[in-house]
C-alpha positions in Angstrom: 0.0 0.0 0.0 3.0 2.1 0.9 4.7 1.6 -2.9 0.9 2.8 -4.0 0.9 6.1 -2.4 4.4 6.7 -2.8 4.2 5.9 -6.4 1.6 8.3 -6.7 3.0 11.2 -4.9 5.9 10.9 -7.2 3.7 11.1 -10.1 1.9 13.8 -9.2 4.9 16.1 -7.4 7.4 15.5 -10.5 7.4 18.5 -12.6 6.2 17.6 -16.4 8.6 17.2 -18.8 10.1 20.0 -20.8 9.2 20.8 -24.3 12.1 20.5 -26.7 11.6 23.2 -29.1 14.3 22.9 -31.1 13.2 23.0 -34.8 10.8 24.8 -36.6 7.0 25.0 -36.3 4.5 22.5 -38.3 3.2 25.7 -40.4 6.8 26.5 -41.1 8.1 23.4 -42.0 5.1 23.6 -44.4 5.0 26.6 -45.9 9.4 25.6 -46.6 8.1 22.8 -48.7 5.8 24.5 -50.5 8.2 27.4 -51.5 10.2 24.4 -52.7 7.9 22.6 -54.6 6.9 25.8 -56.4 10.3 26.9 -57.1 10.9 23.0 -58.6 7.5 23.2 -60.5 8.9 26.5 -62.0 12.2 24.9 -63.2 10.6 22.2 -64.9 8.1 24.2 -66.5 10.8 26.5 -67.7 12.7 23.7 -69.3 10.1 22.1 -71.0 9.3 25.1 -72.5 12.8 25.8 -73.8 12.8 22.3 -74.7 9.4 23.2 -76.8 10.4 26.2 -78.3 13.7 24.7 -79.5 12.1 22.2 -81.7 9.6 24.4 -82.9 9.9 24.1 -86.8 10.6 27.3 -88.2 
């Protein structure tokens, strides 16, 4: 019975955890791969349409 209530107390005397808030936020982390997969969207429209205009018969 002793092991019960001690068990307890520890519980619920321990401070909580800490947060580890190293890194970057959810909305961050999104809004980085985004940027990215515009910036890689752009590249491969812009070669395709090099590729297009440079087998354009004349």
């Amino acid at each position: 019975m002793t092991t019960i209530i001690t068990t307890l107390l520890t519980a619920l005397l321990t401070p909580p955890p800490r947060r580890d808030e190293r890194g970057l936020s959810q909305s961050v982390e999104n809004a980085i791969l985004l940027a990215g997969a515009v910036v890689i969207a752009g590249i491969v429209i812009a070669v395709i349409t090099a590729y297009v205009r440079a087998n354009l018969p004349t």
